[in-house]
ZADREN-700827 format. One record per atom (N, C-alpha, C): residue number from 1; residue in one letter; atom name; z, x, y. Coordinates in steps of 0.1 Angstrom, whole numbers, plus 2048, in hexadecimal, padded with zeros to 3 digits. Each point is the difference from the previous one (the first is absolute). Last residue first. Layout:
// residues N
 pos code site   Z   X   Y
 NUM    a   CA   Z   X   Y
...
// end
This chain:
// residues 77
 pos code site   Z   X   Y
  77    x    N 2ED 332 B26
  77    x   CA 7FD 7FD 80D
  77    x    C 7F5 807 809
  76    x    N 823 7FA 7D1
  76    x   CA 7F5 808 802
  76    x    C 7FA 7F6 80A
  75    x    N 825 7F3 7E2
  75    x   CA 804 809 811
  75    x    C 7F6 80A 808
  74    x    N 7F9 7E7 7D2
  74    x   CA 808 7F5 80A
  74    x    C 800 80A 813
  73    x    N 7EB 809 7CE
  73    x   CA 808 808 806
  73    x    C 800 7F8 80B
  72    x    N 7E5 7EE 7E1
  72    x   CA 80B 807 7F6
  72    x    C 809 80B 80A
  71    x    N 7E2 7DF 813
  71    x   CA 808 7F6 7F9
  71    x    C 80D 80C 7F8
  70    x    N 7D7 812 816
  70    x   CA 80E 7FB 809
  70    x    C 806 7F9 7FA
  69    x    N 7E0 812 7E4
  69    x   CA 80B 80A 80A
  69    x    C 80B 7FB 808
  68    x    N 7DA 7E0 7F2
  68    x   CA 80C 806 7EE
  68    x    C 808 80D 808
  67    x    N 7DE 7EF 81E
  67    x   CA 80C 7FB 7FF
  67    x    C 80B 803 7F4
  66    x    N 7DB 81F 804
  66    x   CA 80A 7FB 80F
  66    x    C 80C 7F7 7FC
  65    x    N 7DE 7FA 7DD
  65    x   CA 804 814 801
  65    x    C 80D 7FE 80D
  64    x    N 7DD 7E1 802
  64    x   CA 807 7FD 7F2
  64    x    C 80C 80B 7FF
  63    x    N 7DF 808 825
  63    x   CA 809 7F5 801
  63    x    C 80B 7FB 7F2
  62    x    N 7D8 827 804
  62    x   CA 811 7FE 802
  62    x    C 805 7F5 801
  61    x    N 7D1 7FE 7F6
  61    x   CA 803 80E 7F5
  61    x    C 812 7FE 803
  60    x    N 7E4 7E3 816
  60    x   CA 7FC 7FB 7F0
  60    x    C 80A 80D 7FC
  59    x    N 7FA 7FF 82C
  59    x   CA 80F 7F4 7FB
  59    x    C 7FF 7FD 7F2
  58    x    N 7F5 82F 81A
  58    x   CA 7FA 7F8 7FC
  58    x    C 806 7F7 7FD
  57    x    N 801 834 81A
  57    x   CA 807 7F3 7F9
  57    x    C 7F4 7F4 7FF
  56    x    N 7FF 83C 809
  56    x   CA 7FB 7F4 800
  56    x    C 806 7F6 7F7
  55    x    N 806 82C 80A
  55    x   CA 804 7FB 80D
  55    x    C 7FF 7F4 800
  54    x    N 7EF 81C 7D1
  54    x   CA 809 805 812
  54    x    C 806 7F5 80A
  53    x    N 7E7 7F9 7D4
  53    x   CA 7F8 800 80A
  53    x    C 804 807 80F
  52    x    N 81A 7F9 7D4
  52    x   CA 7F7 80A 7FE
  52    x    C 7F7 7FF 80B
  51    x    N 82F 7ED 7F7
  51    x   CA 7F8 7FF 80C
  51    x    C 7F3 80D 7FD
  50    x    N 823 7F0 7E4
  50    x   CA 7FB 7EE 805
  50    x    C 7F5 808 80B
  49    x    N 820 825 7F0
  49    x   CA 7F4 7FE 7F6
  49    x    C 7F6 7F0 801
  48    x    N 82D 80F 81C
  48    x   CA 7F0 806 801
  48    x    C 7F5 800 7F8
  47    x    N 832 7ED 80A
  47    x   CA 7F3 7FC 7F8
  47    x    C 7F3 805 801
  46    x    N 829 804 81A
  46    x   CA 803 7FF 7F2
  46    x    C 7F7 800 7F6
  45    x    N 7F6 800 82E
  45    x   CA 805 80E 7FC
  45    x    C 806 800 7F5
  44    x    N 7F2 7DA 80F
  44    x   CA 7EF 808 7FD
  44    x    C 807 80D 7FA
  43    x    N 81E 7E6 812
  43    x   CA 7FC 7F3 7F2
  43    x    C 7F8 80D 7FB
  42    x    N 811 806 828
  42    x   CA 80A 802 7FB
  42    x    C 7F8 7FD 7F0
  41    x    N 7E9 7F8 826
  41    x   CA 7FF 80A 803
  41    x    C 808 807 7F7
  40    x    N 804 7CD 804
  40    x   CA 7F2 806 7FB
  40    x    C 800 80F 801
  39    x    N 827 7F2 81B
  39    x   CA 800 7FF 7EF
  39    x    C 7EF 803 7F7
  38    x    N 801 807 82E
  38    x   CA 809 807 7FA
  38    x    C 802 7FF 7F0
  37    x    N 7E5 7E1 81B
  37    x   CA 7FC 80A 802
  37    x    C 80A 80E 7F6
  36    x    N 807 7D0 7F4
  36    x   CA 800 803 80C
  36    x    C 7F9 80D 7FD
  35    x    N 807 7CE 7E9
  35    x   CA 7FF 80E 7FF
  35    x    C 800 805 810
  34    x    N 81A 7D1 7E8
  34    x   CA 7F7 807 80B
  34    x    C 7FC 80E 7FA
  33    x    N 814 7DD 7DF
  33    x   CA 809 80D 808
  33    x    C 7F1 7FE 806
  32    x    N 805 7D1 7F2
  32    x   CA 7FC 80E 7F8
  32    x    C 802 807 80D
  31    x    N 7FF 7D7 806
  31    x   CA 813 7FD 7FA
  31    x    C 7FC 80E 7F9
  30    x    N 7D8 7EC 814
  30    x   CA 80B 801 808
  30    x    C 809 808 7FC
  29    x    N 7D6 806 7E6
  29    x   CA 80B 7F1 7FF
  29    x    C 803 808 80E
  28    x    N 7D8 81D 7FD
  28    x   CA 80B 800 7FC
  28    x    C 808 7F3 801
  27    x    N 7D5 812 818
  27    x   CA 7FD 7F6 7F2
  27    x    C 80C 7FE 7F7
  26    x    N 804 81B 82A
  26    x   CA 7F7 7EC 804
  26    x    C 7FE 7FA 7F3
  25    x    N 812 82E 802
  25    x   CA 807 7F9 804
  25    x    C 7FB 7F3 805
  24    x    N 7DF 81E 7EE
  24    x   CA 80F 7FE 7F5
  24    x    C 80A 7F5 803
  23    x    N 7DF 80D 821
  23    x   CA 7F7 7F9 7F4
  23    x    C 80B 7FF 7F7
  22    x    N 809 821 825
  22    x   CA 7FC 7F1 801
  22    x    C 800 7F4 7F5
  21    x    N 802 830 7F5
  21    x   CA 80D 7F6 802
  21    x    C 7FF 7F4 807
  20    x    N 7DD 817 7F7
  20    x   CA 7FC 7FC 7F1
  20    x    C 815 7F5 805
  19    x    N 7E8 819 81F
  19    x   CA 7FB 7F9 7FD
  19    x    C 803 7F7 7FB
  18    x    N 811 826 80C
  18    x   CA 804 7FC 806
  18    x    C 7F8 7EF 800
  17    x    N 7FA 827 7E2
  17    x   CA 80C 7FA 800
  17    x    C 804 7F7 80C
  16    x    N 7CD 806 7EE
  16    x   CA 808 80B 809
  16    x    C 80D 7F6 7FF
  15    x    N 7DA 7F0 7D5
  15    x   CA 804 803 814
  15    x    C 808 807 805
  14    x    N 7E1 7EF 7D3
  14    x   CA 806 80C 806
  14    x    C 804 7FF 80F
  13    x    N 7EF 7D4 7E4
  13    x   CA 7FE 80F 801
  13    x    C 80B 807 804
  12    x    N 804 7D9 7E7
  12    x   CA 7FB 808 7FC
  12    x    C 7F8 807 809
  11    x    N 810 7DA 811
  11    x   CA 80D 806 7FA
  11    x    C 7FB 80E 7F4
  10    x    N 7E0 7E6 81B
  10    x   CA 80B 809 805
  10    x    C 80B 807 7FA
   9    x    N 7E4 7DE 7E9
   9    x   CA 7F5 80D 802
   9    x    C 80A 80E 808
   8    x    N 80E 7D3 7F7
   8    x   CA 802 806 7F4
   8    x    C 7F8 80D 805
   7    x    N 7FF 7E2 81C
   7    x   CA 80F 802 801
   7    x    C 7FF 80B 7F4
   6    x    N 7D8 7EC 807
   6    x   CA 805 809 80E
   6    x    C 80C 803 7FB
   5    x    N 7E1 7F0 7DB
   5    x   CA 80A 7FC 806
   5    x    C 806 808 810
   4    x    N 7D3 7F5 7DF
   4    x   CA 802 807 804
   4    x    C 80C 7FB 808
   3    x    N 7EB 7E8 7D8
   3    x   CA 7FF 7FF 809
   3    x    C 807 80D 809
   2    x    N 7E5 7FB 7CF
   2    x   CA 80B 803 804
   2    x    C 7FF 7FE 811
   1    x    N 7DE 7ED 7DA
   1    x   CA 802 80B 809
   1    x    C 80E 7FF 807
// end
């Protein structure tokens, strides 16, 4: 039987953006771009199709996604 992980459980739900930036920016290296309210608000409007649930972020569904953004456009803040 499979043990149930907290960390792994969170990162797969659905949470409110102000959440999910918490959670992004605590689980990110140091030496990885910060997100901010703005930039995440920039990411969603490029990407509307990552967000079929509307309003709602998750670290299983964007985080991978996020950083490959910030790494590929430097000046996004």
């Amino acid at each position: 039987m499979k043990r149930k992980d907290g960390a792994y459980e969170f990162s797969k739900t659905q949470t409110i953006l102000s959440v999910f930036l918490k959670a992004y920016n605590k689980s990110i290296p140091m030496d990885f771009p910060r997100a901010s309210i703005a930039s995440l608000k920039k990411f969603k409007g490029l990407y509307p199709t990552l967000f079929k649930r509307g309003n709602l972020w998750s670290i299983a569904e964007h985080r991978k996604k996020l950083i490959d953004w910030f790494f590929a456009n430097h000046s996004a803040s």
